[in-house]
C-alpha positions in Angstrom: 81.7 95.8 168.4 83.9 96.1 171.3 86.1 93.1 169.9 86.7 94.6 167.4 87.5 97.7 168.3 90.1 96.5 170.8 91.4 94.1 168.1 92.1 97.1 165.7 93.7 99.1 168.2 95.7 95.9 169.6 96.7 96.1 165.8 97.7 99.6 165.2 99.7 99.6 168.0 101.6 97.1 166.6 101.9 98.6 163.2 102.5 101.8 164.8 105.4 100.3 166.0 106.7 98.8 162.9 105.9 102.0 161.1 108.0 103.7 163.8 111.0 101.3 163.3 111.6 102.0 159.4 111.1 105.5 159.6 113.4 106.1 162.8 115.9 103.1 162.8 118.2 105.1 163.6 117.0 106.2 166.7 117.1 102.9 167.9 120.9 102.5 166.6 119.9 100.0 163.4 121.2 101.0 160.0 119.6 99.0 156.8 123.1 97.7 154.9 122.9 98.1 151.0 125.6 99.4 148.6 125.2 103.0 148.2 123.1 103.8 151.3 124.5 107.2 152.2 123.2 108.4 148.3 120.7 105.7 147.4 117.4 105.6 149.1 116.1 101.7 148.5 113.0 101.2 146.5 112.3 98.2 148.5 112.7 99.8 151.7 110.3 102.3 150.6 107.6 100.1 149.1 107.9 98.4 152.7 107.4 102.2 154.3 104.5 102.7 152.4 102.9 99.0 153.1 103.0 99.4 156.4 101.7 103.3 156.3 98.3 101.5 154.6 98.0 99.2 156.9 98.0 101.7 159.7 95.2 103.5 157.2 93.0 100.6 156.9 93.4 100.2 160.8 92.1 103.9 161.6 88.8 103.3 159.1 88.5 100.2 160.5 88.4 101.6 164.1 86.5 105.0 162.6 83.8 102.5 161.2 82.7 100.1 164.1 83.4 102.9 166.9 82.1 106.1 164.8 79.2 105.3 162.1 78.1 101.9 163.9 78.5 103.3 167.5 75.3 105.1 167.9 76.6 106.0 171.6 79.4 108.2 170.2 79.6 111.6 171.4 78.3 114.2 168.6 81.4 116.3 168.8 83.7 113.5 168.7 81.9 111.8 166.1 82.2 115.3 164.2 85.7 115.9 164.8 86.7 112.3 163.5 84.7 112.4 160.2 86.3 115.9 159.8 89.9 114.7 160.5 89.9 111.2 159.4 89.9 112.6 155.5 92.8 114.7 156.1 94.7 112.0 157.7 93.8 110.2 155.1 95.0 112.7 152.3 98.6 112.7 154.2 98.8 109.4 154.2 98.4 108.8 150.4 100.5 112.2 149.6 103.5 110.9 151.4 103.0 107.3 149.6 103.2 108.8 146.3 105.7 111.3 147.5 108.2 108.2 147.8 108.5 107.2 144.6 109.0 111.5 142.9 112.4 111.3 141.9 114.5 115.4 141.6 118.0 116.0 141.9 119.6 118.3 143.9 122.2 120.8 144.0 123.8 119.0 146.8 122.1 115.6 147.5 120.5 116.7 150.8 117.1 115.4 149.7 114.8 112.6 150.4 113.8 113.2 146.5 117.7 113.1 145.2 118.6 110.0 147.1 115.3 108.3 144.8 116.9 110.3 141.8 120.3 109.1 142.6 119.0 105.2 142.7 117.1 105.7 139.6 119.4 107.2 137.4 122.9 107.0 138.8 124.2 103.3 138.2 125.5 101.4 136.9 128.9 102.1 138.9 132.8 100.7 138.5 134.3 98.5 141.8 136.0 102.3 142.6 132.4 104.2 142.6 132.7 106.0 139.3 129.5 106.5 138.0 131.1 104.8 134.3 131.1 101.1 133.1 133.6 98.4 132.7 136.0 98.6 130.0 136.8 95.6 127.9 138.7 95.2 124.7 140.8 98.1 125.6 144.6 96.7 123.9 146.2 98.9 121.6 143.9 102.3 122.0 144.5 105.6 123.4 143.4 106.0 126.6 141.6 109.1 127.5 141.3 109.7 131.4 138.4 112.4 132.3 138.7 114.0 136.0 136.7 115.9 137.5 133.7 116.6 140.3 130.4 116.1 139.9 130.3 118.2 137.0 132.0 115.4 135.1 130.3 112.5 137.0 127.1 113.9 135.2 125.0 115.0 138.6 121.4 115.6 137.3 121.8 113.9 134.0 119.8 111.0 133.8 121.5 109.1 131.2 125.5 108.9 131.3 125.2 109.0 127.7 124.5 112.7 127.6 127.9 113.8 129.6 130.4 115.6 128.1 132.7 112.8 128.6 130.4 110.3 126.7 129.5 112.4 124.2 133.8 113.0 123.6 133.8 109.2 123.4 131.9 108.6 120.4 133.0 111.2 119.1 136.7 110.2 119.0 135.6 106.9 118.5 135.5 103.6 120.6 137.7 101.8 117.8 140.6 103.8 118.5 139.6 105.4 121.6 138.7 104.8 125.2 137.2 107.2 127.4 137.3 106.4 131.3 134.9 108.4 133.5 136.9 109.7 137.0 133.9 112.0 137.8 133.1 112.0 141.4 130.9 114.5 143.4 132.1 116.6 145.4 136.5 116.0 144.6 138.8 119.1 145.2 141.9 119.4 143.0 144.0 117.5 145.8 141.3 114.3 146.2 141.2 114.3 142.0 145.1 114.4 142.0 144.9 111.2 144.5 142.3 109.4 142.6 144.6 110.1 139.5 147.5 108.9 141.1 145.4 105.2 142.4 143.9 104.9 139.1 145.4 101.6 137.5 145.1 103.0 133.8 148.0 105.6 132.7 146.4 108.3 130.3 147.5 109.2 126.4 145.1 112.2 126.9 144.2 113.8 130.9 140.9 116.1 130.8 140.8 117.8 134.0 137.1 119.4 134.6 137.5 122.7 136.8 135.2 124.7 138.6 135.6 127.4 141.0 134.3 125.6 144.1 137.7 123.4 143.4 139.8 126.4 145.6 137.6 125.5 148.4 140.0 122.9 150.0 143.2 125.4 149.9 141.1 128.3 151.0 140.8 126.2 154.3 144.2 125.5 154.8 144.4 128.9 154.4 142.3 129.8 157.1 139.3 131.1 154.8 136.4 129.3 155.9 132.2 129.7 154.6 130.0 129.4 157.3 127.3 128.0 155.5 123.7 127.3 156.0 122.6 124.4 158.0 119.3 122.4 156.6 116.6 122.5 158.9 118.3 125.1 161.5 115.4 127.4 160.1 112.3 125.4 161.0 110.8 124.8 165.0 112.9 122.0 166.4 110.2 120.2 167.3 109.4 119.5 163.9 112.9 119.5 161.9 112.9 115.3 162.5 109.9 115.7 160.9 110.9 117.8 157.7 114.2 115.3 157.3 111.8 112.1 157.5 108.9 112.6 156.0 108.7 112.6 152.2 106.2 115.1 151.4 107.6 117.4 154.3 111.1 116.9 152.7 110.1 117.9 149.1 108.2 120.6 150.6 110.9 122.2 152.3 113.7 122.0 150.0 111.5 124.0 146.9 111.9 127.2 149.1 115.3 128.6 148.9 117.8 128.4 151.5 121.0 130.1 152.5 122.7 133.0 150.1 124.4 132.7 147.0 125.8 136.1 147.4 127.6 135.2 150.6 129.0 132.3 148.4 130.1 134.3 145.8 131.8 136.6 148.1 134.0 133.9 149.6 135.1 132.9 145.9 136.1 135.9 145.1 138.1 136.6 148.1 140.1 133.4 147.9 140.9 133.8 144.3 142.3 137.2 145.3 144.2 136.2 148.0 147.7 135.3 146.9 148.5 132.9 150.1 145.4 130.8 148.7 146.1 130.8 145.1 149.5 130.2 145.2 148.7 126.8 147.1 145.6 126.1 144.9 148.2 126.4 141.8 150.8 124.3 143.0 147.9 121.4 143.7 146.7 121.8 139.8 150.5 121.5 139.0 150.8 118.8 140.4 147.9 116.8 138.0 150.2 118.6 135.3 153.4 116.8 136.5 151.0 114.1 136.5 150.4 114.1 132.4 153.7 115.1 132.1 155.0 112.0 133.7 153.0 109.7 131.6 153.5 111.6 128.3 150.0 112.4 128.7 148.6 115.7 126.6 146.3 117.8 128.9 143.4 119.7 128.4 141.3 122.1 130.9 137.6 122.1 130.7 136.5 125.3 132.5 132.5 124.7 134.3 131.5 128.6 135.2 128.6 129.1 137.5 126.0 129.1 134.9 124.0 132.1 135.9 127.1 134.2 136.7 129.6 133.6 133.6 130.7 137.4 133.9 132.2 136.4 137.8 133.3 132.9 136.9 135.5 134.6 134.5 136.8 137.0 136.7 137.2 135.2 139.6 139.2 132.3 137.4 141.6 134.2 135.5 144.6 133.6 137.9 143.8 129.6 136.6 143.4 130.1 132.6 146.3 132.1 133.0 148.3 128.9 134.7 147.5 127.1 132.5 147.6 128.5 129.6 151.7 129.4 130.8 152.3 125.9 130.8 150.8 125.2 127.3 147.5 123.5 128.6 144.3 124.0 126.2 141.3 125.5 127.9 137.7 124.8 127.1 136.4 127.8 128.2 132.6 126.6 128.8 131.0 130.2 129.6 131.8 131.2 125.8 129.8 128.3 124.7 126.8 128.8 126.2 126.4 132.5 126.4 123.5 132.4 123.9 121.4 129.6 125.7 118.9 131.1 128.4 120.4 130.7 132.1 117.1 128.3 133.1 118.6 125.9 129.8 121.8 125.8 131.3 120.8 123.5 134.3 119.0 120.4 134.6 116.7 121.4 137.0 115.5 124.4 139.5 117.1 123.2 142.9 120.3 121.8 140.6 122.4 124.3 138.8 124.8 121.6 136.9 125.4 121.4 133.5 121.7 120.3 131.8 122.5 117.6 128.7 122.3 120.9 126.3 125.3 122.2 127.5 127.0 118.7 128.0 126.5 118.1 124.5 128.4 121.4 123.7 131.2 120.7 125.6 131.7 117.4 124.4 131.1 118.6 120.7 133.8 121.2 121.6 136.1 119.1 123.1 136.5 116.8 120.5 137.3 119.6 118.3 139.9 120.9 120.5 141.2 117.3 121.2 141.0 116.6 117.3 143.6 119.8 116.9 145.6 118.8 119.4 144.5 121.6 120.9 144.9 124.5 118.4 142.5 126.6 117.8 140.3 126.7 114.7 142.5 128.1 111.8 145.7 126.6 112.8 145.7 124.2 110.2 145.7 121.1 112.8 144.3 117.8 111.0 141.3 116.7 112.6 141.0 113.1 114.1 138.9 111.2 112.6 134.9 110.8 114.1 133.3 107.4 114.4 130.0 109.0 113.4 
């Protein structure tokens, strides 16, 4: 019995060690190399985690077996203690297992849970890391170019089918028209003007996607800076490794709220008011117009609000509509679209406020109407374009 004792704990030490390894790698200065691996959190890699954390299970009953309910010399307290603990281990263990494989996006991709979300529903990706695929058989039609942030890139939407920008596509057609996807998370108005600008294919039509975080980059030139909240500043630091680590932990945390949208809101409102930052932030979306200008492009404006504020995100963004509108740009005002659909409908999910596929489906319904008119608004006798469905 003492054997096999020792050989158990010989072996748990060993996968103790292992189990250690893939959950703190980095600790010991060894990063696992796979495309994506800032976002996407590997299934493989995770199946291995949760191999090993069984093993390391069946090692502990093992041990509980031949040196608890076969040891007759086991002290009574100890003996207690272990029968009483060894079920809650027990229940951790299989929690975080299953925890590994829960998929959620997030408002920002901080969590354990997004990065399985972001590997489950994000790809396929082009060769420059747009969440779109290949395009073939693209001689003689009108190229449309769709720019944006993550708003465009379809962050929370499972299926790319159900962006706005794929739902424009068959709309307009895929006979006469295609639709390339330059969504990326996170992209200010200078990054999307760069990526515009690098972009091999020249557009017939330029959507630029908007939303008021995109002032962000000139308000810090600017000197207007958010100091914003820090994950994990709020817990013990003993056990913040813990909370960024562990699976169930992670989930766990990140369902309570953190930080303040008001302070947020705040900071929007003063840079849009403060003409030192809008005057920069405009001459960055002019130049994306010189862009389509350039190229004999014709432009269009899709305005994203915050979709449980539309009253502020139409305040704040008036200075922009107004730009724009000066310089004979459509806008797709998407507040006034989805006034009548309850704030929860509005977002694909409780810790992600994007667009949900409801609203998607509007915009892209919408701005295939606009695009059909050429961007007249209904009455003005435009011609529609022609609908592939």
């Amino acid at each position: 019995m003492g054997s096999k004792l020792i050989s158990s704990l010989f072996r748990l030490i060993l996968l103790g060690f292992l189990t250690f390894f893939v959950f703190f790698s980095d600790w010991m200065k060894v990063k696992f190399n796979y495309p994506y691996n800032e976002v996407f959190d590997n299934v493989y890699i995770r199946i291995a985690r949760g191999c090993l954390l069984i093993l390391v299970v069946v090692e502990l009953v093992r041990m509980y077996y031949y040196g608890i309910v076969k040891n007759k010399k086991a002290p009574r307290l100890l003996s207690n203690l272990v029968t009483l603990a060894l079920p809650v281990v027990l229940l951790l263990v299989f929690l975080e297992i299953a925890f590994m494989f829960v998929a959620q996006s997030h408002e920002g991709g901080l969590t354990l849970a997004s990065h399985i979300w972001f590997e489950r529903y994000w790809p396929p990706m082009t060769p420059e890391g747009y969440r779109d695929s290949e395009k073939i058989d693209t001689a003689g039609k009108q190229k449309v170019l769709v720019v944006g942030d993550s708003f465009t890139a379809g962050h929370g939407i499972k299926s790319a089918e159900d962006r706005y920008g794929n739902v424009l596509a068959d709309k307009l057609g895929k006979d006469k028209y295609v639709v390339y996807n330059l969504g990326l998370s996170g992209l200010d108005t200078k990054e999307e003007y760069k990526r515009l600008e690098t972009f091999p294919v020249k557009p017939d039509i330029l959507i630029l996607q908007y939303f008021p975080n995109d002032i962000e980059k000139a308000a810090r030139d600017n000197g207007l800076t958010l100091e914003g909240f820090e994950p994990y500043t709020d817990l013990p630091k003993p056990v913040q490794t813990l909370f960024v680590r562990s699976y169930l932990l992670n989930f766990i945390y990140w369902q309570l709220p953190h930080g303040k949208a008001s302070s947020y809101l705040s900071y929007v409102r003063t840079a849009y008011t403060k003409p030192e930052i809008i005057n920069a932030h405009l001459n960055d979306l002019n130049q994306i117009m010189a862009y389509a200008r350039l190229h004999n492009a014709k432009m269009y404006l899709v305005l994203f609000p915050f979709s449980h504020n539309l009253e502020k995100t139409t305040e704040y963004t008036q200075p922009v509509v107004d730009f724009f509108q000066k310089n004979n740009v459509p806008v797709l005002k998407v507040a006034d679209l989805v006034r009548n659909i309850d704030p929860d409908d509005r977002i694909v999910g409780r810790n992600d406020a994007h667009a949900s596929a409801l609203v998607n489906r509007r915009v892209g319904e919408a701005l295939f109407q606009l695009v059909a008119s050429g961007g007249k608004t209904k009455g003005a006798g435009a011609a529609p374009l022609a609908s592939s469905k």
